[in-house]
Backbone as CSV, one residue per row, in Angstrom:
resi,resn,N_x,N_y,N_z,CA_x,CA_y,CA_z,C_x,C_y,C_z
1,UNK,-131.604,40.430,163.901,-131.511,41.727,164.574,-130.902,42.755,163.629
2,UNK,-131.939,44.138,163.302,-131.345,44.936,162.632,-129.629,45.474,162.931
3,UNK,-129.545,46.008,162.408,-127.738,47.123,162.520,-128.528,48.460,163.475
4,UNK,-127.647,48.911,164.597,-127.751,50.049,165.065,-127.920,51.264,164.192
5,UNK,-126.561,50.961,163.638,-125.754,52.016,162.575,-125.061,51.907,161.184
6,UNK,-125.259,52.348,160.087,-124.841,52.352,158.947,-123.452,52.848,158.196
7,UNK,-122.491,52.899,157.577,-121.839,54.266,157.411,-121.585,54.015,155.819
8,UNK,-121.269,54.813,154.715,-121.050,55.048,153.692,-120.371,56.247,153.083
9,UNK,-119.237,56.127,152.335,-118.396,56.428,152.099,-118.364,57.043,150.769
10,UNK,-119.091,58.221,151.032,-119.383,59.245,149.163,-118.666,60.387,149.274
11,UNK,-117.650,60.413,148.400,-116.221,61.331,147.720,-115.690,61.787,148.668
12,UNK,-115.868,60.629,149.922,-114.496,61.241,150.610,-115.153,61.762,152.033
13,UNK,-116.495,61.876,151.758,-117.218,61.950,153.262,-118.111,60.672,153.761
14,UNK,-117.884,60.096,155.000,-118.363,59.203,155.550,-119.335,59.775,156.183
15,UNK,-120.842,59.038,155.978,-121.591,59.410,156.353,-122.508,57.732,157.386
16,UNK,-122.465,58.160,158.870,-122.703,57.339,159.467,-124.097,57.925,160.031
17,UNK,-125.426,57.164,160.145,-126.572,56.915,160.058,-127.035,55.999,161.410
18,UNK,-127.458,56.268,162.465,-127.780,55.878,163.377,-128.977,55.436,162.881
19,UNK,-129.443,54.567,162.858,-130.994,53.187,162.633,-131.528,52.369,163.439
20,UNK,-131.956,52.378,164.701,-132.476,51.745,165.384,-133.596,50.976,165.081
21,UNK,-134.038,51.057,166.497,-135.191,49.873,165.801,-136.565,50.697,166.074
22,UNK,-136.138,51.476,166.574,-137.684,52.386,167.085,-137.130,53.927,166.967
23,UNK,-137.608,54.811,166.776,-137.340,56.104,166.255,-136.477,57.167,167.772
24,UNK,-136.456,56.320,168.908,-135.544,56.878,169.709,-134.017,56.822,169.812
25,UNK,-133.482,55.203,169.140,-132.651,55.007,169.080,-131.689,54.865,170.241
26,UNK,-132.519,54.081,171.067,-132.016,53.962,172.221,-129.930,53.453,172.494
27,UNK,-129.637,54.222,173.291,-128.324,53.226,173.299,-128.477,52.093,174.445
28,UNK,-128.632,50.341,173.151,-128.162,49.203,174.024,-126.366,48.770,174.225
29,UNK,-126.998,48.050,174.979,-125.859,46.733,174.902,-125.160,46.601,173.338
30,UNK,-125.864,46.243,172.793,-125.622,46.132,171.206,-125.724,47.167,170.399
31,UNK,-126.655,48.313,170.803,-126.346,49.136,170.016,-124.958,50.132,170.324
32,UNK,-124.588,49.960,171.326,-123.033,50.598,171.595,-122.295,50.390,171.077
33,UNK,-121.889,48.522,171.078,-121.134,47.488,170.695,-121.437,48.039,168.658
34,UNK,-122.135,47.885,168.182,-122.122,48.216,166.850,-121.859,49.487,166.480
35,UNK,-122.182,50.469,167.391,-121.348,51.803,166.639,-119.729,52.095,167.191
36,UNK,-119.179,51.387,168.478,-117.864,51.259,168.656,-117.290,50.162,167.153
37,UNK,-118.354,49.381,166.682,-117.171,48.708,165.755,-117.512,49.701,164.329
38,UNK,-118.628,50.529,163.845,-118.862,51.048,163.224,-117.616,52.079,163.267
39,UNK,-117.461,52.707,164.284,-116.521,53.838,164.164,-115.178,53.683,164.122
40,UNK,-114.711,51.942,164.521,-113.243,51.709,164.559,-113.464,51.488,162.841
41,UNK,-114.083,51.371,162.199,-114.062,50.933,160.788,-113.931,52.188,159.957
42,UNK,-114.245,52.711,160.927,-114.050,54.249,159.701,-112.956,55.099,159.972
43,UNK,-112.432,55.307,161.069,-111.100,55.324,161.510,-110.008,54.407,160.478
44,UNK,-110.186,53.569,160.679,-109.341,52.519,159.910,-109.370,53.085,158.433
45,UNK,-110.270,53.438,157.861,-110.498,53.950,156.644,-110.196,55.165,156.752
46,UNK,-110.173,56.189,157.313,-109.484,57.803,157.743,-107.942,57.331,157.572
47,UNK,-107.692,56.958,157.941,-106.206,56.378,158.369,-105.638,56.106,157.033
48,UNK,-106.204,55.371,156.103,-105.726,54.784,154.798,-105.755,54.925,153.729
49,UNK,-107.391,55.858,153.501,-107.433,56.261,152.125,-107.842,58.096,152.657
50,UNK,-108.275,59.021,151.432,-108.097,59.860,151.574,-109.666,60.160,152.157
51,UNK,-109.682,61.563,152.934,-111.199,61.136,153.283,-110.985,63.006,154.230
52,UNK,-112.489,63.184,153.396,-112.617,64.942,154.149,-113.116,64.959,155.635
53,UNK,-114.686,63.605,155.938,-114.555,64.027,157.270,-116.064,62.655,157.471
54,UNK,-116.302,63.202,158.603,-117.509,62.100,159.355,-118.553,63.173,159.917
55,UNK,-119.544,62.809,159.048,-120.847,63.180,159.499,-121.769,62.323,160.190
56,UNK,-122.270,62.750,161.332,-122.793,61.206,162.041,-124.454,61.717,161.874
57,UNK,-125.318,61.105,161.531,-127.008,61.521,161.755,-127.850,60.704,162.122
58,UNK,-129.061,60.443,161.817,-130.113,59.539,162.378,-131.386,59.343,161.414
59,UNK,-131.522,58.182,160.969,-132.998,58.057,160.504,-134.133,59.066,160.811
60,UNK,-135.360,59.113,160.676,-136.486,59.669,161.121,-137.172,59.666,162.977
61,UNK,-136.926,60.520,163.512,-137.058,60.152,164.724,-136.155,61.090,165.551
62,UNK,-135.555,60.774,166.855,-134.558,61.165,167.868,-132.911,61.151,166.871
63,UNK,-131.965,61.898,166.944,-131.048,62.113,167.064,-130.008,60.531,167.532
64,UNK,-130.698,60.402,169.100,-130.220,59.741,169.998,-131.129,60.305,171.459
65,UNK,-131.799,59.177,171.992,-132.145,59.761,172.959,-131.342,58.911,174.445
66,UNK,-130.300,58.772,174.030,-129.339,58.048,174.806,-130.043,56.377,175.639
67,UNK,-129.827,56.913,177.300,-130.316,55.441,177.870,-131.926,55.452,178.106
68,UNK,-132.399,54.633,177.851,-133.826,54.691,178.447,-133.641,54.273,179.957
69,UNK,-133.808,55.252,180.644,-133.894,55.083,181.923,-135.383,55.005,182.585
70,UNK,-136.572,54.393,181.750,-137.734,54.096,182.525,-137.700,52.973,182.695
71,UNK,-136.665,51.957,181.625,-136.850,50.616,181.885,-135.719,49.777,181.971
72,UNK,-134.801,51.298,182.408,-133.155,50.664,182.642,-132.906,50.610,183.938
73,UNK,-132.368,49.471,184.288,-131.791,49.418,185.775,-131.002,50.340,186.199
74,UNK,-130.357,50.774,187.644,-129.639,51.658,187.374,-128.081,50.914,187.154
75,UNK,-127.840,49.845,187.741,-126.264,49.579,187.401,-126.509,49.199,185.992
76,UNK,-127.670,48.354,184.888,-127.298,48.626,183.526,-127.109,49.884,183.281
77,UNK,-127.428,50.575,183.682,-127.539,52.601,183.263,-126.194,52.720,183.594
78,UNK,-125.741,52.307,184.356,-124.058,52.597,184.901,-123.105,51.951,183.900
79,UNK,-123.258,50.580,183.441,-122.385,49.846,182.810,-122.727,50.212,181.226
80,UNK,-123.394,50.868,180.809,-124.156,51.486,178.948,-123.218,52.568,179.537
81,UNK,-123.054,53.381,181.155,-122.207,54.286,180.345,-121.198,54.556,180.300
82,UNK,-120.293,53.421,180.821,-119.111,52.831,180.361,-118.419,52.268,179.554
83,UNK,-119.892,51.125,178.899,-119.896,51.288,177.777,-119.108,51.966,176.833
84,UNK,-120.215,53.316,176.746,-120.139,55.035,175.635,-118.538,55.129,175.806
85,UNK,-117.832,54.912,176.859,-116.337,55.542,176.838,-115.934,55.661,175.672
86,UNK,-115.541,54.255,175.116,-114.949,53.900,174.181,-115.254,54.537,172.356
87,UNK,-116.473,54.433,172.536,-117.277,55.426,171.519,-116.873,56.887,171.364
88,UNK,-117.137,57.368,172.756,-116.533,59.246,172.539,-114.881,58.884,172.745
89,UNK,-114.275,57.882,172.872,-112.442,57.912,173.060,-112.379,58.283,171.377
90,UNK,-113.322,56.999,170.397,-112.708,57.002,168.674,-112.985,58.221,168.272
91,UNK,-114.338,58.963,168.096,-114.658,60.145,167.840,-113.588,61.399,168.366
92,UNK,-112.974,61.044,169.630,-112.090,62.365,170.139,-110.680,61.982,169.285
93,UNK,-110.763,60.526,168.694,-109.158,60.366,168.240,-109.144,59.904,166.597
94,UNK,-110.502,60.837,166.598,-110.566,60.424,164.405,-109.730,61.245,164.133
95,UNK,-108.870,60.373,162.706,-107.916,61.385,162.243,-108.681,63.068,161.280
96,UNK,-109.817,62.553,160.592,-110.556,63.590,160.552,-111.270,64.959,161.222
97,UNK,-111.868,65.790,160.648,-112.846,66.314,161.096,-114.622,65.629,161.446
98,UNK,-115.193,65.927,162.271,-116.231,64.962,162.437,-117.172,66.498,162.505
99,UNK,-118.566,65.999,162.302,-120.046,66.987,162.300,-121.144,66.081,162.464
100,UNK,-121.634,66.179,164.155,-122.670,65.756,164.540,-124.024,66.555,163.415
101,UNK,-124.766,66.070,162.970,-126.088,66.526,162.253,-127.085,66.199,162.719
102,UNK,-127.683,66.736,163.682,-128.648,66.438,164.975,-129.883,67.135,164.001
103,UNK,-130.285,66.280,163.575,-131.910,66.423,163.306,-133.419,65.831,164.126
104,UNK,-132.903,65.894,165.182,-133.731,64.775,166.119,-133.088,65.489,167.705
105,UNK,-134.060,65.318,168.736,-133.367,64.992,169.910,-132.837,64.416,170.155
106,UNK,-131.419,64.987,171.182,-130.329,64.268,171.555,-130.341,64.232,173.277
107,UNK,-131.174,63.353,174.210,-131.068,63.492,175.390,-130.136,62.294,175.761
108,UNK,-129.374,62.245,177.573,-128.992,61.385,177.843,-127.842,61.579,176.860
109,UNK,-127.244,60.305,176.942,-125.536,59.689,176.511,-125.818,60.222,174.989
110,UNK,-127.075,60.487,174.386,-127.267,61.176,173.363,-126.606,62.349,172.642
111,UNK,-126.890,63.166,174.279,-125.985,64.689,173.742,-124.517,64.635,173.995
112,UNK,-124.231,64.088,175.010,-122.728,63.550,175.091,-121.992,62.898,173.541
113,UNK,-123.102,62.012,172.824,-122.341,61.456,171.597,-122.068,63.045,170.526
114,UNK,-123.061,63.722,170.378,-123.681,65.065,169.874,-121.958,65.922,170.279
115,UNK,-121.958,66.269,171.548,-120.758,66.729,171.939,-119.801,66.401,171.521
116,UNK,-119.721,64.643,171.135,-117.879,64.481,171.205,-117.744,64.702,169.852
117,UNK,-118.386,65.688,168.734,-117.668,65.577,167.319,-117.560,67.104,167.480
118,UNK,-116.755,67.385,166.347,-116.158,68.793,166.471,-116.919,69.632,166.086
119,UNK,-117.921,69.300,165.160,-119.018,70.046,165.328,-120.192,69.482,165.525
120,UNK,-121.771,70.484,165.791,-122.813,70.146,166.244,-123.661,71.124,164.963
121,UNK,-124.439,70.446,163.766,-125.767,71.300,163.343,-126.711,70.892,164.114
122,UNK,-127.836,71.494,164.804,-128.983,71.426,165.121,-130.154,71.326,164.653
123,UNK,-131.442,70.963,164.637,-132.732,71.529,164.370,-132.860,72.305,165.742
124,UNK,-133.321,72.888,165.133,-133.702,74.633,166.142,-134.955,73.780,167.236
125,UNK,-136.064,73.101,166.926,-136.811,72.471,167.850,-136.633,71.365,168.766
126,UNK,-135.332,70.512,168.277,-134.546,69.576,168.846,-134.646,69.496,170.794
127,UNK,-134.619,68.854,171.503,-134.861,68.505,172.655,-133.373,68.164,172.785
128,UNK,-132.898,68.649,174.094,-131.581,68.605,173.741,-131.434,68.533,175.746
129,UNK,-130.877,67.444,175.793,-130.850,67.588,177.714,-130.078,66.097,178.154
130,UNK,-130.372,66.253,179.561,-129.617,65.579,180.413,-130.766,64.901,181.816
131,UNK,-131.512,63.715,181.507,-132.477,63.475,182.452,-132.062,62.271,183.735
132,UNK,-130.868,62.393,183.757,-130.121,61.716,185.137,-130.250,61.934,185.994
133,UNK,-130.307,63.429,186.527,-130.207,64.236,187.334,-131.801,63.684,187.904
134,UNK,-132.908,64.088,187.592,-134.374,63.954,187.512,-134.302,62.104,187.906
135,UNK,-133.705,61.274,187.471,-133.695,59.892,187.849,-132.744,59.482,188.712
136,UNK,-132.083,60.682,189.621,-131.153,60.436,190.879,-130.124,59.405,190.305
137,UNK,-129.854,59.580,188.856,-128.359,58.693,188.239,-127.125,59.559,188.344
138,UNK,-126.116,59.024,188.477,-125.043,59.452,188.195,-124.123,59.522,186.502
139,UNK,-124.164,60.434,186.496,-122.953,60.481,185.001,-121.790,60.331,184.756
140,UNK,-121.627,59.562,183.591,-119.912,59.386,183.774,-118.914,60.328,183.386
141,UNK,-117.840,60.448,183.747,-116.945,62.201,183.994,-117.274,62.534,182.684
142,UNK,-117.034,61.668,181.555,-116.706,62.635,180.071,-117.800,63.358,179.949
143,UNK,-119.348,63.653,180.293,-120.730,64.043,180.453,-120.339,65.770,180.961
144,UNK,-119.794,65.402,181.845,-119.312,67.346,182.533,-118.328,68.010,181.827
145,UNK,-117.180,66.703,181.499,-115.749,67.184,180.914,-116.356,67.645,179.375
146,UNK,-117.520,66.568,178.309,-117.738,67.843,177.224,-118.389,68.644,177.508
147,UNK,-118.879,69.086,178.454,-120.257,70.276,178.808,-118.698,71.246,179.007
148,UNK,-118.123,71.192,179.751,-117.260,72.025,179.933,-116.620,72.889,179.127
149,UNK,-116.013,71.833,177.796,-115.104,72.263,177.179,-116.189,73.107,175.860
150,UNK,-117.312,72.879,175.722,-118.226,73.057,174.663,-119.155,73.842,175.024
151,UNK,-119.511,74.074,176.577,-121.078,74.795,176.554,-120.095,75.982,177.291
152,UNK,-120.341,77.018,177.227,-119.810,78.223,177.304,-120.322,78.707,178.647
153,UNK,-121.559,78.992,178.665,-122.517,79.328,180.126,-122.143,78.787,181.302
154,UNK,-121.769,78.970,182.578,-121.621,78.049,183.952,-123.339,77.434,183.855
155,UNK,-123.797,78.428,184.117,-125.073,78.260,184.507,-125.981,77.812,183.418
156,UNK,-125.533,77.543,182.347,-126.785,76.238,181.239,-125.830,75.228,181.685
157,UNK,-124.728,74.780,181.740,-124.145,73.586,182.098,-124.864,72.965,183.710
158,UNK,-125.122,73.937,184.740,-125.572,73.378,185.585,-127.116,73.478,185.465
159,UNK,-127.724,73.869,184.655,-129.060,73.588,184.501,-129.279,72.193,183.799
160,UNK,-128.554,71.930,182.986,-128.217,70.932,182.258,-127.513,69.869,183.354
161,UNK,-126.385,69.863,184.293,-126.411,68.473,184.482,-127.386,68.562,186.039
162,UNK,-127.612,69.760,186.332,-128.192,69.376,187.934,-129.605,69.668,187.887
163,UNK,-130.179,70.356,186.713,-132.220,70.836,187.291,-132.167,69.347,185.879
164,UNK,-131.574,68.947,185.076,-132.254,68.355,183.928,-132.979,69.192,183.064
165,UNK,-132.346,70.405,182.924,-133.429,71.449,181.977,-133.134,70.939,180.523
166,UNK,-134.169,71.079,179.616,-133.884,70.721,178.547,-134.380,71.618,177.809
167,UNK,-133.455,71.896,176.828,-133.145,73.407,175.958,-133.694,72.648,174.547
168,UNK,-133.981,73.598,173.636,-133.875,73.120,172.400,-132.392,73.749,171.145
169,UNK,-132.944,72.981,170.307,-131.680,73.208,169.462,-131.112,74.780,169.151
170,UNK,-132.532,75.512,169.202,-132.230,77.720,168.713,-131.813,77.451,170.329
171,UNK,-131.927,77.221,170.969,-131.419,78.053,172.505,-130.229,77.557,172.696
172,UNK,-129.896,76.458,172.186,-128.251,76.193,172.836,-127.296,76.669,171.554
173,UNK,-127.545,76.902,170.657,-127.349,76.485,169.120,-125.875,78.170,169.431
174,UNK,-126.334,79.049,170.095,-125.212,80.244,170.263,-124.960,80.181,171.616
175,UNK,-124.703,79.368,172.508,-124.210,79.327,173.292,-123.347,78.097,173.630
176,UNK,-122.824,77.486,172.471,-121.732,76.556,172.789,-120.651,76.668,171.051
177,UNK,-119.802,76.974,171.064,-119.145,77.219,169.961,-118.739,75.683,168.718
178,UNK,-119.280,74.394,169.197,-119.361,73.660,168.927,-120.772,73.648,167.822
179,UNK,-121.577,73.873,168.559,-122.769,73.725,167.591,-122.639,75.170,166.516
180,UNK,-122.327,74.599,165.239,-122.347,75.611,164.510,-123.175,76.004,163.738
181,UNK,-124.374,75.955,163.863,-125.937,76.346,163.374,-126.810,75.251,163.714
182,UNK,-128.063,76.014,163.955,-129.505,75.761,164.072,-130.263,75.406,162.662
183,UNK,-130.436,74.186,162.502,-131.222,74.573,161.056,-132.661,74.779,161.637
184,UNK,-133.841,75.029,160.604,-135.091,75.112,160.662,-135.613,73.940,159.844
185,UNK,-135.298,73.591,158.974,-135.463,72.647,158.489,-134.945,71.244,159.050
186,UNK,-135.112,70.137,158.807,-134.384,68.551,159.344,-133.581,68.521,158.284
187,UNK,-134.398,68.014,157.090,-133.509,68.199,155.292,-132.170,69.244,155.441
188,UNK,-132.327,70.416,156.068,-131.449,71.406,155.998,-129.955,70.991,156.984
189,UNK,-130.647,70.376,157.882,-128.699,69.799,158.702,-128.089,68.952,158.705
190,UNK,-128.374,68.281,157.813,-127.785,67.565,156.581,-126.852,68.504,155.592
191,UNK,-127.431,69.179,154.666,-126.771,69.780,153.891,-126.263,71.105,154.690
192,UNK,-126.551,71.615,155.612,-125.702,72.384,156.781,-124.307,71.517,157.136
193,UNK,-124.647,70.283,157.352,-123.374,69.671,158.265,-122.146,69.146,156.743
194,UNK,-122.939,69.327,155.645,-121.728,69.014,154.893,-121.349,70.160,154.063
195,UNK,-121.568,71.640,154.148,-121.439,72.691,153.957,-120.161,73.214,154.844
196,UNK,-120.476,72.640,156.548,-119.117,72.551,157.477,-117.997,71.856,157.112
197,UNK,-118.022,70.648,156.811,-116.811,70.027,156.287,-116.373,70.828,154.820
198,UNK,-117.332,70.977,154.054,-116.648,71.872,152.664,-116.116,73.309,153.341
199,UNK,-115.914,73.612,154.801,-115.389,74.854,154.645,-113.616,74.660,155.577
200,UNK,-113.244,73.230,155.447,-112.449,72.551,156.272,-111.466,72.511,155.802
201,UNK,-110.088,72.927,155.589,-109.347,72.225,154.392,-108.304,70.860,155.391
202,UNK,-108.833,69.659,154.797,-108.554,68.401,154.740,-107.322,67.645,154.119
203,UNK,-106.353,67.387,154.486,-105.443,66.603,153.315,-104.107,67.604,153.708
204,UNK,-104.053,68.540,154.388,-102.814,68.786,154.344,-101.478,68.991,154.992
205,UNK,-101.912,67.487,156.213,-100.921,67.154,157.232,-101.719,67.062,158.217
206,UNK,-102.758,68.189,158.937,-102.932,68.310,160.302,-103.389,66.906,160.601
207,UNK,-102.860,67.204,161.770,-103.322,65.841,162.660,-104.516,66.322,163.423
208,UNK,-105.925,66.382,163.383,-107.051,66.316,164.192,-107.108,65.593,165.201
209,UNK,-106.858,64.467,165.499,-106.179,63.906,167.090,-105.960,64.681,167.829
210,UNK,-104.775,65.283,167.390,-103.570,65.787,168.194,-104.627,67.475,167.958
211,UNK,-105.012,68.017,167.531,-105.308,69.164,167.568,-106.662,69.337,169.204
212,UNK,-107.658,67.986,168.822,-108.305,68.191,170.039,-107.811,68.230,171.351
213,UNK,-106.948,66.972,171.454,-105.968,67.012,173.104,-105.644,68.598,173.560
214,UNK,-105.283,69.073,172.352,-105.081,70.704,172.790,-106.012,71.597,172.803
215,UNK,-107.012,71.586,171.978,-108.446,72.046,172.376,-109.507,72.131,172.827
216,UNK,-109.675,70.577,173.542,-110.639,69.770,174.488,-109.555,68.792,175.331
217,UNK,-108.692,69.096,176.561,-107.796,68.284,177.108,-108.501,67.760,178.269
218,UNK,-109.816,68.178,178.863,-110.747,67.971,179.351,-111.301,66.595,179.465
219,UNK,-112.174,67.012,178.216,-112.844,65.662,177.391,-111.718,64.366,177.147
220,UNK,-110.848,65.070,176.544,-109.676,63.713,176.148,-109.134,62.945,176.884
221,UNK,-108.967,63.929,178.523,-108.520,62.955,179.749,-109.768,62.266,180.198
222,UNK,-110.816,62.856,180.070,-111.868,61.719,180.315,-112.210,60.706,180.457
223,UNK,-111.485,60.277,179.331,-111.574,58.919,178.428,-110.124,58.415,178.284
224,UNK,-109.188,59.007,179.155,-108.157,58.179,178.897,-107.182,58.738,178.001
225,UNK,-107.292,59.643,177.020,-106.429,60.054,175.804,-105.286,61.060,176.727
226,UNK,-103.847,60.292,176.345,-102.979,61.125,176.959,-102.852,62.473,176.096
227,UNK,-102.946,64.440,176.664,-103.033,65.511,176.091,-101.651,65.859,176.654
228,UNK,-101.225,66.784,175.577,-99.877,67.434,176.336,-100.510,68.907,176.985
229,UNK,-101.780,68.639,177.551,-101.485,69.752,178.725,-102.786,69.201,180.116
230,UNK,-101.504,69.870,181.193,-103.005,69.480,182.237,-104.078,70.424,182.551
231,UNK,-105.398,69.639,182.992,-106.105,70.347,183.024,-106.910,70.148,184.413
232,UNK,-107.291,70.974,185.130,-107.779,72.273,184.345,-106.353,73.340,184.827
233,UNK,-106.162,74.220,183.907,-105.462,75.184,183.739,-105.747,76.410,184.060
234,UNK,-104.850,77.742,184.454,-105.464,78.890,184.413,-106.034,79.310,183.662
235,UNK,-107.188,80.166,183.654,-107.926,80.501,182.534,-107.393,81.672,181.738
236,UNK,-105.895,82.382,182.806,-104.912,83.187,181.965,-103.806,82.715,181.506
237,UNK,-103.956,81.756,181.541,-102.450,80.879,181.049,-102.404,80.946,179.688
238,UNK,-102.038,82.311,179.139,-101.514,82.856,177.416,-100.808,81.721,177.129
239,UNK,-100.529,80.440,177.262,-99.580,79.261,175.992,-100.566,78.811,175.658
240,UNK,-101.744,78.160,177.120,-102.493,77.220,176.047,-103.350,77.939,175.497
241,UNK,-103.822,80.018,176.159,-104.906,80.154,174.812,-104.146,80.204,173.369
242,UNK,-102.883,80.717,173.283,-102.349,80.541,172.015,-102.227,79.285,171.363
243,UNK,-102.457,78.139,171.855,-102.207,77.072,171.484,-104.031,76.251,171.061
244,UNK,-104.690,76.832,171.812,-106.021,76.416,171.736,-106.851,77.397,170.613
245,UNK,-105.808,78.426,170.384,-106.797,79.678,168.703,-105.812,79.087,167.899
246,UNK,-105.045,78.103,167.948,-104.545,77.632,166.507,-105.493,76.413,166.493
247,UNK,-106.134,75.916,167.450,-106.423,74.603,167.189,-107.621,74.832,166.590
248,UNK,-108.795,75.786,166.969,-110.149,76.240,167.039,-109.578,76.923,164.845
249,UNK,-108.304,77.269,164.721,-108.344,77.842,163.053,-108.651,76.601,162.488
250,UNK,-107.247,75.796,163.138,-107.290,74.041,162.562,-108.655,73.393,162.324
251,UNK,-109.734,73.350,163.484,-110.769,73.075,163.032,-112.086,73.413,162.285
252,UNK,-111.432,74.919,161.897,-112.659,75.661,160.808,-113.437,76.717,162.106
253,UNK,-112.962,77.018,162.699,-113.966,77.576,163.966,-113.677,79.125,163.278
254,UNK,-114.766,80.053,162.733,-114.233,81.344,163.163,-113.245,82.250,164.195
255,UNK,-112.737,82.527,163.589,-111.268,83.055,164.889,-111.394,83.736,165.691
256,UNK,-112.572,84.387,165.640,-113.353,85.754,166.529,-114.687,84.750,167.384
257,UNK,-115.096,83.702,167.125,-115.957,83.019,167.376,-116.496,82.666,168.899
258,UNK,-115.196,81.797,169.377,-114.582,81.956,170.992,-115.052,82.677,172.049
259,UNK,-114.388,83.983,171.368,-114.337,85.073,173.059,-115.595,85.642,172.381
260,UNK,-116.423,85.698,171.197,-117.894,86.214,171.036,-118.925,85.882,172.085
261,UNK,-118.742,84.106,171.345,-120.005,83.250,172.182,-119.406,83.416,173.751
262,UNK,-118.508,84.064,174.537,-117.951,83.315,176.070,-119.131,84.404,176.650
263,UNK,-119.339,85.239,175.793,-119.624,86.833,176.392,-120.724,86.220,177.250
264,UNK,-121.084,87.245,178.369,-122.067,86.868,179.234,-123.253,87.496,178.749
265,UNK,-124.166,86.957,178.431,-125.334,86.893,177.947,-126.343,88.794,178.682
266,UNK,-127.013,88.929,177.782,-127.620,90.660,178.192,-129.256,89.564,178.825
267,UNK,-129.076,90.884,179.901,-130.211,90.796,180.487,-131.278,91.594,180.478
């Protein structure tokens, strides 16, 4: 049985490679189980030697097109996505910076994996959704909790978890401050997503852990990660936005970036 997932370790950027066995890249049983031990391994290596960040991508094909739900039961569909917990817990608690490089569609537990890194490059044609809703499944909390903390819009979040609309990569690509470009090219978000980490500065104390709990406390309780703040919070509560525009500098986010993308869209 092939490897799910790959990862390799060039000057300091880990680059992990989703490989399935068929160009969707379905998440199994085993393929969960191999990228939870894939990612405790690189953690372990964040932790010990010196290291700028984690780029996660995909062979030729889907991104991730999460569960196959034409030929998934629904309690396997329930227990794959309990599974995922543990997967978006390491990603929310790498000591690094992480950059999803979505050259492929990311549907299902797909875009959820897509979500839990601090950043998102796109292909602009990318298929990008949530088809639970459409198969009368239920999602597990961290599914709303990153839509929340990442998709900016009320209303693409509920198109997204309740019609199953599926956007592509240019349409969501400025409306979630996470995804930080659309490429046009596939070749291109690749060298997009490690253009993000070269604009990161790495190595000089911050704790990225500890910076998300305060910038996604959402997502982090999701999964269990104790945050020092509760949520949900007022949306005028001046400590944690002051505390959440140091975290968004910490992670390379333009500082003006935020309250740009929140704006309500022209009609």
């Amino acid at each position: 049985m092939s490897s799910f997932c790959k990862w390799v370790n060039t000057n300091g950027v880990v680059h992990l490679k989703l490989a399935g066995d068929d160009s969707h890249h379905y998440l199994t049983k085993d393929a969960i189980d191999d990228l939870r031990r894939g990612l405790t391994e690189i953690r372990q290596l964040a932790s010990s030697e010196p290291c700028r960040g984690l780029i996660t991508t995909s062979s030729i094909g889907s991104f991730c097109d999460g569960i196959d739900h034409e030929s998934t039961s629904a309690k396997d569909a329930a227990d794959l996505a309990e599974r995922m917990t543990d997967v978006i817990r390491l990603l929310l608690e790498m000591p690094v910076p992480t950059v999803a490089a979505v050259g492929g569609d990311a549907m299902s537990l797909g875009l959820a994996l897509a979500l839990a890194h601090d950043h998102c490059v796109v292909l602009e044609d990318a298929a990008l959704g949530l088809p639970e809703a459409r198969h009368g499944r239920p999602l597990p909390g961290y599914v709303p909790a990153l839509l929340r903390d990442k998709v900016a819009y009320a209303r693409l979040r509920k198109l997204l978890l309740l019609k199953s609309q599926v956007c592509t990569g240019k349409e969501l690509a400025g409306t979630w401050w996470s995804a930080h470009a659309a490429a046009n090219y596939r070749h291109k978000v690749l060298t997009s997503a490690l253009e993000v980490l070269e604009g990161i500065k790495v190595g000089d104390g911050t704790d990225y852990a500890k910076v998300r709990k305060t910038l996604w406390p959402g997502s982090c309780g999701s999964v269990n990660i104790e945050t020092p703040l509760s949520w949900p919070r007022a949306s005028a509560d001046e400590e944690q936005s002051d505390k959440q525009q140091v975290a968004r500098t910490a992670m390379g986010y333009p500082v003006e970036s935020y309250d740009v993308q929140y704006k309500a869209p022209k009609k």
